[in-house]
N, CA, C and O atoms as CSV, one atom per row, in Angstrom:
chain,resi,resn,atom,element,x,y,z
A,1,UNK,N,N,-2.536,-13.257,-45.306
A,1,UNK,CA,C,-2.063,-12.239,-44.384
A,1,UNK,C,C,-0.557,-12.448,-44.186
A,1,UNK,O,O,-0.166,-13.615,-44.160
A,2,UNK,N,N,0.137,-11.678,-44.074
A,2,UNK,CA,C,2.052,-11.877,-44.099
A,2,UNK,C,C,1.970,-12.218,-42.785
A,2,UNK,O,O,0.899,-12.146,-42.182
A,3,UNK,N,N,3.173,-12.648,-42.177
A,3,UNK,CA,C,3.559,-13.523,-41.299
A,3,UNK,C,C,3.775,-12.457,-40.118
A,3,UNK,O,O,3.424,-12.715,-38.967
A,4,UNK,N,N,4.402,-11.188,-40.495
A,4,UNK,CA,C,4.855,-9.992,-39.449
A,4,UNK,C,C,3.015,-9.391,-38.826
A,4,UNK,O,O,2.746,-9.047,-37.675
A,5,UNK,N,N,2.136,-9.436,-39.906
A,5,UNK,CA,C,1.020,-8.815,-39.026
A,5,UNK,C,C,0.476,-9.752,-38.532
A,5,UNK,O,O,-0.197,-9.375,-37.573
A,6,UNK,N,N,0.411,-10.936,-38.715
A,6,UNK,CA,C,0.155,-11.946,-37.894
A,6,UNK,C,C,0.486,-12.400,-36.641
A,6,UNK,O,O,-0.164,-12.897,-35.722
A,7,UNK,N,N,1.871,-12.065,-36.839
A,7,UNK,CA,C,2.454,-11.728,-35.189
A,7,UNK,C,C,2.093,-10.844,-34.439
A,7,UNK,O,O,2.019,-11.004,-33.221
A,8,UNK,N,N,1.758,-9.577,-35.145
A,8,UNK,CA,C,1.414,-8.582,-34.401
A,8,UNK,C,C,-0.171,-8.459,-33.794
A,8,UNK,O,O,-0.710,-8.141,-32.734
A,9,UNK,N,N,-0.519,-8.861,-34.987
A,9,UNK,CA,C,-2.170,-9.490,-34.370
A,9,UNK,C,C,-2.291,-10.201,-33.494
A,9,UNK,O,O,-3.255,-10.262,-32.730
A,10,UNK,N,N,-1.128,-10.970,-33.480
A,10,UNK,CA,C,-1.301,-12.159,-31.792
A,10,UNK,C,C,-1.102,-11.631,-30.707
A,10,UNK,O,O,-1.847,-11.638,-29.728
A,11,UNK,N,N,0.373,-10.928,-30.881
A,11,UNK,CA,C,0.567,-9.906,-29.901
A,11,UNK,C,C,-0.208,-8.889,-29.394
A,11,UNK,O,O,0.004,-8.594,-28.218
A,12,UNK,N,N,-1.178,-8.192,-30.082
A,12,UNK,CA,C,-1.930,-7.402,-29.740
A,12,UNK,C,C,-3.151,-8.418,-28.626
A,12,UNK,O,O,-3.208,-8.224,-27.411
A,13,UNK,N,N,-4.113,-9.569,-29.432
A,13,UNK,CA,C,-4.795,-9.936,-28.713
A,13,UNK,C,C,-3.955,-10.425,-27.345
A,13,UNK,O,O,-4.452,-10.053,-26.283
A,14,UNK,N,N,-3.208,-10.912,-27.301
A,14,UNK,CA,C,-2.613,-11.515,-26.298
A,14,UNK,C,C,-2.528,-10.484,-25.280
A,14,UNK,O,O,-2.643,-10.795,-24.094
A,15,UNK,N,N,-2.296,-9.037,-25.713
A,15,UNK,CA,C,-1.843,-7.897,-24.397
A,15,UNK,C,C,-3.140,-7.384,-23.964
A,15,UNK,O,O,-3.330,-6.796,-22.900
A,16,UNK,N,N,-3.915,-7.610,-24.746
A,16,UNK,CA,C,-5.977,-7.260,-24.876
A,16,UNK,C,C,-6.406,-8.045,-23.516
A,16,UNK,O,O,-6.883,-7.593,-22.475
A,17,UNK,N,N,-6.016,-9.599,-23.944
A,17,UNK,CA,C,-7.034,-10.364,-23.438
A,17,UNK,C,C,-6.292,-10.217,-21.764
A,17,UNK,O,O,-6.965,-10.065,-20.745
A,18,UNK,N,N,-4.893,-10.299,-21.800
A,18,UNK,CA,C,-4.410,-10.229,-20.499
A,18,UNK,C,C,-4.738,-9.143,-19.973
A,18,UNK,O,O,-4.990,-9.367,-18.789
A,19,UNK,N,N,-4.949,-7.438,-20.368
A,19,UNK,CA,C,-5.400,-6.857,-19.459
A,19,UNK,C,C,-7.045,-6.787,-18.585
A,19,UNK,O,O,-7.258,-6.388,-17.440
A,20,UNK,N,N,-7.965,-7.290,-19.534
A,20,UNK,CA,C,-8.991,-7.913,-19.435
A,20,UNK,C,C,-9.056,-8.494,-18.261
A,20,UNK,O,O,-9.667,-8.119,-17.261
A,21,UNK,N,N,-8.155,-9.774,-18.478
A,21,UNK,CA,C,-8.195,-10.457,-17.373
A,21,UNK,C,C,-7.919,-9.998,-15.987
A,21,UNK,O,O,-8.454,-10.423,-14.964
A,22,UNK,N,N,-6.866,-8.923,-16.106
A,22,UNK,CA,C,-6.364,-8.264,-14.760
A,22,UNK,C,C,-7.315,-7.189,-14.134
A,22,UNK,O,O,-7.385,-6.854,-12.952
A,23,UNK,N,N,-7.880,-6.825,-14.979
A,23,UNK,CA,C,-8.842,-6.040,-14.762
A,23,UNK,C,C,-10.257,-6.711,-13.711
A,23,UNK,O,O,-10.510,-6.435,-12.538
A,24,UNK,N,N,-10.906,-7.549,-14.547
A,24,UNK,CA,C,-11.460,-8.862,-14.091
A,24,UNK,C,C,-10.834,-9.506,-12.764
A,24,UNK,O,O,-11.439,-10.489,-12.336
A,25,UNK,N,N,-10.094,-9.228,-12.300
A,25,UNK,CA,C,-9.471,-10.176,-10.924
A,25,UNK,C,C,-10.020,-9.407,-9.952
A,25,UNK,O,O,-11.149,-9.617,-9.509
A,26,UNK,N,N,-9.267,-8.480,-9.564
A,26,UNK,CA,C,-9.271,-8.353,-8.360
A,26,UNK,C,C,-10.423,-6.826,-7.907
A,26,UNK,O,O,-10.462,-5.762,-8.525
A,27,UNK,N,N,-11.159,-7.168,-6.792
A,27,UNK,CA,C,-12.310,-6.125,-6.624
A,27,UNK,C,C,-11.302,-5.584,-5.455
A,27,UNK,O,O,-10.484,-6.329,-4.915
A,28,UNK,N,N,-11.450,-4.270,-5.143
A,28,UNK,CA,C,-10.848,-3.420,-3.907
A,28,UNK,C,C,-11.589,-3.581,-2.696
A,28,UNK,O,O,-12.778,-3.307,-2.537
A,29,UNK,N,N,-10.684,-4.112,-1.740
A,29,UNK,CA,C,-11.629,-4.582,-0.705
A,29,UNK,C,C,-11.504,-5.803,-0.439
A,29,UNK,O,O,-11.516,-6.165,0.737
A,30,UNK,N,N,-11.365,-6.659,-1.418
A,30,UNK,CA,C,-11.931,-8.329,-1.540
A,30,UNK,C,C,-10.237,-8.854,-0.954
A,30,UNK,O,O,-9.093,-8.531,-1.274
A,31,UNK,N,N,-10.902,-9.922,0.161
A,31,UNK,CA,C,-9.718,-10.532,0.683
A,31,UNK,C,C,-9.152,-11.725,0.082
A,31,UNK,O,O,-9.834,-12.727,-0.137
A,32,UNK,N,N,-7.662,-11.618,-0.243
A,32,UNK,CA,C,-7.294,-12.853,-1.222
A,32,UNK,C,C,-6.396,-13.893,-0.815
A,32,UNK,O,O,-5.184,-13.691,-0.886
A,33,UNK,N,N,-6.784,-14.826,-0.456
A,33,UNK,CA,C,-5.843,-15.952,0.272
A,33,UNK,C,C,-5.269,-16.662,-1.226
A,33,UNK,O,O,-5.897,-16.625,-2.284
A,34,UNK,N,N,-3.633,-17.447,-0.976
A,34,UNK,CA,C,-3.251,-18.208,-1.785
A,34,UNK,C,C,-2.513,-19.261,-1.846
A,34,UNK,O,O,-1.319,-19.026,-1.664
A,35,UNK,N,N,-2.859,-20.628,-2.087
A,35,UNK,CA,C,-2.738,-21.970,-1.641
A,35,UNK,C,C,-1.502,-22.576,-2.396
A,35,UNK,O,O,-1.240,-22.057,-3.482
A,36,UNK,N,N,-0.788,-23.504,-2.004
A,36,UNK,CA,C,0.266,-24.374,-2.626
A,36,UNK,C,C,-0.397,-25.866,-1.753
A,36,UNK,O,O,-0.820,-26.106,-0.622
A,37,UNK,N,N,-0.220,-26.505,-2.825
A,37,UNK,CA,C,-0.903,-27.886,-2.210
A,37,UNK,C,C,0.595,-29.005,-2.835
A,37,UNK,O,O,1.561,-28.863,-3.585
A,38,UNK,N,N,-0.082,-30.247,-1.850
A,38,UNK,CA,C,0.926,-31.188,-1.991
A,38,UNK,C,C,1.771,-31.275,-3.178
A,38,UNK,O,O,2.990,-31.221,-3.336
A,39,UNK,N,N,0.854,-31.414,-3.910
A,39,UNK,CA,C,1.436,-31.351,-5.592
A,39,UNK,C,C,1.871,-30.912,-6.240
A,39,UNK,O,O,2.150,-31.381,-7.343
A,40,UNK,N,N,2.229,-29.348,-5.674
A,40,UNK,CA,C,3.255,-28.844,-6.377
A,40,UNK,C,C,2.242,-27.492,-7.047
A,40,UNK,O,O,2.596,-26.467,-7.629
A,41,UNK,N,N,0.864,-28.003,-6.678
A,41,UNK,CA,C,-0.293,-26.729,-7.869
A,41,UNK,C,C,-0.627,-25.647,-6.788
A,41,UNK,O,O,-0.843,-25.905,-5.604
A,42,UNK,N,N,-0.642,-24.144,-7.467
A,42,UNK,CA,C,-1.026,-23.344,-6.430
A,42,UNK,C,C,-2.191,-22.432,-7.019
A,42,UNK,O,O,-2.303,-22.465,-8.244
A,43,UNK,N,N,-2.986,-21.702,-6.376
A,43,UNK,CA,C,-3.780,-20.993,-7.111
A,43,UNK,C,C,-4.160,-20.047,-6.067
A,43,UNK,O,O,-3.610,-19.999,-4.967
A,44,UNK,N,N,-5.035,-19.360,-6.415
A,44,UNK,CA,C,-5.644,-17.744,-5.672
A,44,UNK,C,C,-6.927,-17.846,-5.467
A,44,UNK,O,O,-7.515,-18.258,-6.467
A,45,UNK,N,N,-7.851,-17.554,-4.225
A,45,UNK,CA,C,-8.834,-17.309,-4.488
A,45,UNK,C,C,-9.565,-15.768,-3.409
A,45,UNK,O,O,-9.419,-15.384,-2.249
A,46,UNK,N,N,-10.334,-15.311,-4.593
A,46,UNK,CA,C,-10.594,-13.941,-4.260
A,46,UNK,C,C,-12.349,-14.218,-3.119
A,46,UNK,O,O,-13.378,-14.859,-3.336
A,47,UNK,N,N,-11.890,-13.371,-1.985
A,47,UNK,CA,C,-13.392,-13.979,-1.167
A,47,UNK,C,C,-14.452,-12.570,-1.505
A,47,UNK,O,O,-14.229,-11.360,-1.530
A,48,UNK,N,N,-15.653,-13.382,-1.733
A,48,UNK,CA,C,-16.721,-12.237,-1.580
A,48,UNK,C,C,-17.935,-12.655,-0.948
A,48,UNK,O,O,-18.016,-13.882,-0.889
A,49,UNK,N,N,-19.234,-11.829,-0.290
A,49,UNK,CA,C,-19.764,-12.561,0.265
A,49,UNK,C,C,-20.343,-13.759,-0.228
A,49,UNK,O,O,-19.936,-14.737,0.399
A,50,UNK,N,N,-21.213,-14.047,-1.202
A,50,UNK,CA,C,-21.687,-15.872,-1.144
A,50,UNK,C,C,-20.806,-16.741,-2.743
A,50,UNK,O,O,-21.089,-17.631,-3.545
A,51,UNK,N,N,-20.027,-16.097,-2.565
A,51,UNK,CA,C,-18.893,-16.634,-3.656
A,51,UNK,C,C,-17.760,-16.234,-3.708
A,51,UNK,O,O,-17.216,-15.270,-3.170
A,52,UNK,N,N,-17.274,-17.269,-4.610
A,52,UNK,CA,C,-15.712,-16.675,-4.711
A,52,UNK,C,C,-15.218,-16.763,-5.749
A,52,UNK,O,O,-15.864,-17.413,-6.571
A,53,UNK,N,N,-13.708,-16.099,-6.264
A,53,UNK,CA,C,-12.959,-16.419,-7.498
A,53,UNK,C,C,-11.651,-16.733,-7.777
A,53,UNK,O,O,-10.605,-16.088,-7.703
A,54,UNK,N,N,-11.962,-18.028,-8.163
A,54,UNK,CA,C,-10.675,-18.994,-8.327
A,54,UNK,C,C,-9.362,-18.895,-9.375
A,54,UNK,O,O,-9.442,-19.769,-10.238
A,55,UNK,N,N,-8.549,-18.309,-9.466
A,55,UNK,CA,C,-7.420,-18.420,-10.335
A,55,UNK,C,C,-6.455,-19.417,-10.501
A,55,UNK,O,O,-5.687,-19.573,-9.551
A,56,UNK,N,N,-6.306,-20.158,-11.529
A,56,UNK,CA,C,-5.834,-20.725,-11.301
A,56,UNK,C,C,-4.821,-20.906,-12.745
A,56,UNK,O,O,-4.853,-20.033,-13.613
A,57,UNK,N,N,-4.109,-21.890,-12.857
A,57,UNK,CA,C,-3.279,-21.690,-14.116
A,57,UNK,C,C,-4.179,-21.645,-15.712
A,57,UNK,O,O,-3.737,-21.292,-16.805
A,58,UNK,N,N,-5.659,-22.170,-15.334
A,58,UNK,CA,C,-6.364,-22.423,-16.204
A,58,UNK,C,C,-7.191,-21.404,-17.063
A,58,UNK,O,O,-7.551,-21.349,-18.240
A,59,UNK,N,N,-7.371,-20.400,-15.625
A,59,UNK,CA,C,-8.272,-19.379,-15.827
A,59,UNK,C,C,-8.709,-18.852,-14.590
A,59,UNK,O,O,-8.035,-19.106,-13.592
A,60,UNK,N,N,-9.752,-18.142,-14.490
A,60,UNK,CA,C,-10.268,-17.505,-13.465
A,60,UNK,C,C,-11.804,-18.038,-13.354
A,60,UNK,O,O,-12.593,-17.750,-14.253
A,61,UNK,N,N,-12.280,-18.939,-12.064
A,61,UNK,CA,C,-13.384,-19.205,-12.175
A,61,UNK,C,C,-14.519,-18.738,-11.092
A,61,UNK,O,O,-14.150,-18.949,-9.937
A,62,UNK,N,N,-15.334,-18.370,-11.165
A,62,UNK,CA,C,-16.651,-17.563,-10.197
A,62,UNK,C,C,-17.439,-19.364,-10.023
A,62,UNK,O,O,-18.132,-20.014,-10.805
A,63,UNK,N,N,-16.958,-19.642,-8.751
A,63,UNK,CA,C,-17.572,-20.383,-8.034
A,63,UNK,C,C,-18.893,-19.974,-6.622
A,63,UNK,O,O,-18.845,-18.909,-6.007
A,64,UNK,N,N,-19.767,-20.859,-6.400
A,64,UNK,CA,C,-20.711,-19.803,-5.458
A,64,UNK,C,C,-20.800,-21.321,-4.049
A,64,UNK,O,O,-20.737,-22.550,-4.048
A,65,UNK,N,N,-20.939,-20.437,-3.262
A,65,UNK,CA,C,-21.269,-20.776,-2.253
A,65,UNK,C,C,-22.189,-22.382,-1.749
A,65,UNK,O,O,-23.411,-22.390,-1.897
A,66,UNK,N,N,-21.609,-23.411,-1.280
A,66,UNK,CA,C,-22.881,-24.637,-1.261
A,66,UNK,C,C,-22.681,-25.261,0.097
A,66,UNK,O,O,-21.652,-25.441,0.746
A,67,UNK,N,N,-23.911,-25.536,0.344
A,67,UNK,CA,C,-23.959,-25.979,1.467
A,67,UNK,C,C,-22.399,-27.166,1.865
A,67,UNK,O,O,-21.687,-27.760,1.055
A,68,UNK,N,N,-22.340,-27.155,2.927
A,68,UNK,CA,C,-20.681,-28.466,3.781
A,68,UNK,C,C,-20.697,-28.696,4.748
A,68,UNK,O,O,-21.000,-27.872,5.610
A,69,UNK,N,N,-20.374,-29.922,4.995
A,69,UNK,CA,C,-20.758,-30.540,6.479
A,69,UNK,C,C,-19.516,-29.956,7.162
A,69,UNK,O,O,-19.427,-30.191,8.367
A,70,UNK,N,N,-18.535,-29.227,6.587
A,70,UNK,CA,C,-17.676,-28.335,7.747
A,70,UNK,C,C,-17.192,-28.096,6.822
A,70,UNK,O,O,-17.068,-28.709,5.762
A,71,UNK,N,N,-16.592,-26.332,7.469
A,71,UNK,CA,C,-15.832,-25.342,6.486
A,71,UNK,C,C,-16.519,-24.713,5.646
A,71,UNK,O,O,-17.702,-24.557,5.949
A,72,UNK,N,N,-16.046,-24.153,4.349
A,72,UNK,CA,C,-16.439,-23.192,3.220
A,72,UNK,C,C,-16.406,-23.953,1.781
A,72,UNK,O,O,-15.336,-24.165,1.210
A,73,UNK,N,N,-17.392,-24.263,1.355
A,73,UNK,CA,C,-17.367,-25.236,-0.200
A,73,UNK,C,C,-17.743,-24.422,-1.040
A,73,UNK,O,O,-18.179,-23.387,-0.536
A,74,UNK,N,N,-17.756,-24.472,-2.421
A,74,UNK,CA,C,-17.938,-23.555,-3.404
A,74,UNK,C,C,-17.465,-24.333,-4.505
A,74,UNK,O,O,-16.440,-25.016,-4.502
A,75,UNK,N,N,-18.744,-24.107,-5.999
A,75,UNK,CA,C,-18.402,-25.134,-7.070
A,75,UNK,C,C,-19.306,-23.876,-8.175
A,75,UNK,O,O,-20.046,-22.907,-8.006
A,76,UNK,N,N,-18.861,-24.418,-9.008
A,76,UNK,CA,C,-19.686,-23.978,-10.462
A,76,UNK,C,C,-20.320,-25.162,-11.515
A,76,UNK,O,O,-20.805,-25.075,-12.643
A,77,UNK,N,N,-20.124,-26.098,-10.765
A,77,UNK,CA,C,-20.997,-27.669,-11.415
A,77,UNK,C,C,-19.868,-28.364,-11.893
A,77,UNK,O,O,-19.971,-29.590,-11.836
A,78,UNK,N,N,-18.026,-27.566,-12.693
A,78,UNK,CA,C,-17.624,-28.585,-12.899
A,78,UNK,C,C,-16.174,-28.443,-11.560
A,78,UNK,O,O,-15.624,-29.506,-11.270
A,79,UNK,N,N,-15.735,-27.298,-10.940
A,79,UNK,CA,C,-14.976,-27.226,-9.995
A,79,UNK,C,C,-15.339,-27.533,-8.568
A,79,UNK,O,O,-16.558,-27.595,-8.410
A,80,UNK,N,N,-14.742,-27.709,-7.662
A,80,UNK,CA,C,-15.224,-27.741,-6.286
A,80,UNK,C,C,-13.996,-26.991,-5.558
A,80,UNK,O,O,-12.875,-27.500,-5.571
A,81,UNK,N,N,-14.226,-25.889,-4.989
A,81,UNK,CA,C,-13.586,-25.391,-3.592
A,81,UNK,C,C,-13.508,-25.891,-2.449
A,81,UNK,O,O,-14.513,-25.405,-1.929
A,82,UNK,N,N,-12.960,-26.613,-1.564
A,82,UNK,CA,C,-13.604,-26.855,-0.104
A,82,UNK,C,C,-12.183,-26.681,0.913
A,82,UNK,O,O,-11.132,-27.312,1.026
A,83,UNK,N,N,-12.860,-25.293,1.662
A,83,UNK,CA,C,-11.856,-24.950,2.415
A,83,UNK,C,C,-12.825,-25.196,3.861
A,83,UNK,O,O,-13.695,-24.456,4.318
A,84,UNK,N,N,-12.178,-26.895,4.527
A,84,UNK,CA,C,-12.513,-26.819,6.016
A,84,UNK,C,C,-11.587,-26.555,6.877
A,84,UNK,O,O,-11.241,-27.413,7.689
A,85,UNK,N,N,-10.980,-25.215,6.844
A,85,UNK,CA,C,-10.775,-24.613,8.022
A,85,UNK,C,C,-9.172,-25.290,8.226
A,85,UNK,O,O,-8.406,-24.364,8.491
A,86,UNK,N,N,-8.550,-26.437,8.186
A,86,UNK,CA,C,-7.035,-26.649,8.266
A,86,UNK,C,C,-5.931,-27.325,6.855
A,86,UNK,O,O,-4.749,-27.662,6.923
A,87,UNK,N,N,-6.916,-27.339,5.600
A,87,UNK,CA,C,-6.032,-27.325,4.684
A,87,UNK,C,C,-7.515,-27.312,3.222
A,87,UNK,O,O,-8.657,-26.878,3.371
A,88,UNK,N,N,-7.197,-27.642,2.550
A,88,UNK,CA,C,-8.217,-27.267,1.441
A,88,UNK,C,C,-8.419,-27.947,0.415
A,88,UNK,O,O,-7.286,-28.104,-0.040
A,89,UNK,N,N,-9.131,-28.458,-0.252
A,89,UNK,CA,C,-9.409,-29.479,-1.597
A,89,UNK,C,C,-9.356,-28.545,-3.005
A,89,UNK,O,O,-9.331,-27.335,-2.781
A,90,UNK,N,N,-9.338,-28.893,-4.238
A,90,UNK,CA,C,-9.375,-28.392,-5.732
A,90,UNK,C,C,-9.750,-29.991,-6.052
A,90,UNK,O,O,-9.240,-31.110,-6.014
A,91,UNK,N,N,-11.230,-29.190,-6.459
A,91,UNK,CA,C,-10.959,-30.869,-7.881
A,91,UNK,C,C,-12.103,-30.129,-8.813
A,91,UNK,O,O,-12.980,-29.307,-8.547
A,92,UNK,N,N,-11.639,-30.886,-10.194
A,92,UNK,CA,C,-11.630,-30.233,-11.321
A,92,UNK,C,C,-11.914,-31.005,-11.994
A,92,UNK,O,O,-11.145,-31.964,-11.935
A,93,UNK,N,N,-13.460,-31.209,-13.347
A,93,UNK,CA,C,-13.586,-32.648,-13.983
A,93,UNK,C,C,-12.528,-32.468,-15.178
A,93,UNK,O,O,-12.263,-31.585,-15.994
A,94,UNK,N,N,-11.842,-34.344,-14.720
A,94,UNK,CA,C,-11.182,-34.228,-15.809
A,94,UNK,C,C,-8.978,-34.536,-15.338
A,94,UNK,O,O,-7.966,-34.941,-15.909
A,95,UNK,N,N,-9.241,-34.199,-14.493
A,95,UNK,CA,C,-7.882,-33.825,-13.436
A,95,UNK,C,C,-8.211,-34.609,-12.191
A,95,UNK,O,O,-9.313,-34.732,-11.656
A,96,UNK,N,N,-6.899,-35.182,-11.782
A,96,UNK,CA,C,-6.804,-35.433,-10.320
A,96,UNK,C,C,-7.075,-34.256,-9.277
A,96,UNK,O,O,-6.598,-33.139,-9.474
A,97,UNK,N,N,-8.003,-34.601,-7.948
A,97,UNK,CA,C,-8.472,-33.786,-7.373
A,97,UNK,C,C,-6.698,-33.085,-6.554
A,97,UNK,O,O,-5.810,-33.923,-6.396
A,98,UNK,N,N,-6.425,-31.649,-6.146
A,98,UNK,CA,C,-5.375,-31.412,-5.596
A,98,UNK,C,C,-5.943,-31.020,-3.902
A,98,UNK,O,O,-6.701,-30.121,-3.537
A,99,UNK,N,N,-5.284,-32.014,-3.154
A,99,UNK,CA,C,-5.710,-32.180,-1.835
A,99,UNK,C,C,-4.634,-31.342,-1.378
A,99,UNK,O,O,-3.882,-30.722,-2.129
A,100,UNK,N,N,-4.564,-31.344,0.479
A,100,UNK,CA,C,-3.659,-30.945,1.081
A,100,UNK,C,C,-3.555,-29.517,0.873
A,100,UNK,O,O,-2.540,-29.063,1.402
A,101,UNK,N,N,-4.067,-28.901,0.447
A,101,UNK,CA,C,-3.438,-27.384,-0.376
A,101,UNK,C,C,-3.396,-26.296,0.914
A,101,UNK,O,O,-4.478,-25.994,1.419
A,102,UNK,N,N,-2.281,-25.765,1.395
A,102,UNK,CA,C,-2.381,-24.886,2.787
A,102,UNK,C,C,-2.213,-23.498,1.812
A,102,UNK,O,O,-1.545,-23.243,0.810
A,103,UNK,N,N,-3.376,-22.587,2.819
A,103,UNK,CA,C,-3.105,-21.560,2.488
A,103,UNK,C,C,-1.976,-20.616,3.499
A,103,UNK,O,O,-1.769,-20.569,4.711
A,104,UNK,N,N,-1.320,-19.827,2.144
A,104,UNK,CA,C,0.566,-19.146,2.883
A,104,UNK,C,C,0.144,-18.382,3.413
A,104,UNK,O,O,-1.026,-18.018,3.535
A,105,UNK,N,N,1.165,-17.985,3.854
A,105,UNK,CA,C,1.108,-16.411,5.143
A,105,UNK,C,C,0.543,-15.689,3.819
A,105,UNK,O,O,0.479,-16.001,2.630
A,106,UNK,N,N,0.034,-14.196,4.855
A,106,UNK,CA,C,-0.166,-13.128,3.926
A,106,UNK,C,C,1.089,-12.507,4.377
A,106,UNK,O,O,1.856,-12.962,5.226
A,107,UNK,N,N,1.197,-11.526,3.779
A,107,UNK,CA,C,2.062,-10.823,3.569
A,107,UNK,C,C,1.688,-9.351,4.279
A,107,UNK,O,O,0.585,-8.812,4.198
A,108,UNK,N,N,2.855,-8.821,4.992
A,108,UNK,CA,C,2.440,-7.385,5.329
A,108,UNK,C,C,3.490,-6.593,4.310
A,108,UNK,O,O,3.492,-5.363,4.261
């Protein structure tokens, strides 16, 4: 295959898969808080009732709802969410867990 449609083939999937993805984010309606934690890592998560969806630099992940001895937890077996109520956890197998994470103002 020459080198120019090869580029263009990348380019194409690449503008594919990203609208996909944007498409995929966000539901109308759904309230979206977004965190910066100690470390410098920030991510998005979209609320719905017994789950939620996590964006993050990695991807977008549909975590669900699990029981917590305080606050809002949410995992998919290899992520964990846990928002108790004055700052928030990320841990991820594989990665240091990202503590501290406050969620910012919203925005009007």
């Amino acid at each position: 295959m020459p080198r120019t449609l090869r580029i263009l083939a990348a380019a194409l999937l690449a503008t594919v898969t990203a609208g996909l993805a944007s498409t995929a984010w966000t539901r109308e309606g759904a309230a979206i808080d977004n965190y910066s934690c100690r470390n410098g890592e920030r991510f998005a998560v979209e609320h719905h009732t017994n789950h939620i969806r996590l964006r993050t630099g990695a991807g977008i992940f549909a975590l669900t709802s699990v029981p917590a001895s305080r606050g809002d937890k949410y995992t998919d077996g290899q992520t964990v969410f846990w928002d108790n109520g004055t700052d928030a956890i990320l841990e991820r197998a594989g990665l240091p867990a990202a503590n501290g994470c406050m969620r910012e103002a919203t925005r009007s």
